[in-house]
N, C-alpha and C positions, 0 to 999 in steps of 0.2 A: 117230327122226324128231322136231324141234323146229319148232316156230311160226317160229324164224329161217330155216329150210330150205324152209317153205313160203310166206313173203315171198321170198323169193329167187326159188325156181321163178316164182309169177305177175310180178315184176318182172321178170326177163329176160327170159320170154318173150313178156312182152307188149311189151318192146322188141324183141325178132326176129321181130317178125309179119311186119315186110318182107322176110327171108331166108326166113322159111315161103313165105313168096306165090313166088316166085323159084322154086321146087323142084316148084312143082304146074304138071299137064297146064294147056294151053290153056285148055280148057273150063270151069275148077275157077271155082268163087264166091267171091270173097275176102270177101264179105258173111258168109262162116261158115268156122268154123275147118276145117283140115285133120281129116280123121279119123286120123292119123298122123303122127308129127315122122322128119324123116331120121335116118340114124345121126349125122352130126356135129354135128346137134342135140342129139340125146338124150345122147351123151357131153359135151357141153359144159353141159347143166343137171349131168347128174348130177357130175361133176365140180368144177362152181361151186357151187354150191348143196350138196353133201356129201349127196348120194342117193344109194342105191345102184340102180346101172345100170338093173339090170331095174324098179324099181319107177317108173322115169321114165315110161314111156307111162303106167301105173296112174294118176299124179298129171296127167296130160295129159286122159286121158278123163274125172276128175274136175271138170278146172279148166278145158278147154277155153271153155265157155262165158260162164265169168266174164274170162277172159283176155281174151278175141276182142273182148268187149261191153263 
C-alpha cells in the first residue's frame, strides 16, 4: 500500500460519484455515500489505483466520507 495508491482511490472515486449515484435504488440520498461500490466499480479502482481487489470496499468504508464531502 503507497500514499500514491491512496491518492488515486479518493481521486477517482470522487470523480465516479455520478456512476455511484446511477446504480442506487430510487429512494437512496445522494447527500451520503453508498454504503457499498458495484463490482465494476471496485474492479476498476482496484485495478487503476494497484489495490488488491478485496481490500477495495476496506478503503471505501474508510474513505467514504471524505470522498462524498
Amino acid at each position: 500500500l503507497s500514499l500514491a495508491s491512496i491518492i488515486c482511490f479518493v481521486f477517482l472515486a470522487t470523480n465516479l460519484k455520478n456512476n455511484m449515484i446511477l446504480v442506487q435504488p430510487g429512494y437512496y440520498d445522494p447527500g451520503s455515500p453508498p454504503a457499498n461500490l458495484s463490482p465494476s466499480i471496485i474492479h476498476f479502482l482496484s485495478a487503476s489505483c494497484q489495490i488488491v481487489l478485496d481490500d477495495v470496499p476496506a478503503f471505501w468504508t474508510a474513505l467514504k466520507d471524505t470522498i462524498w464531502h
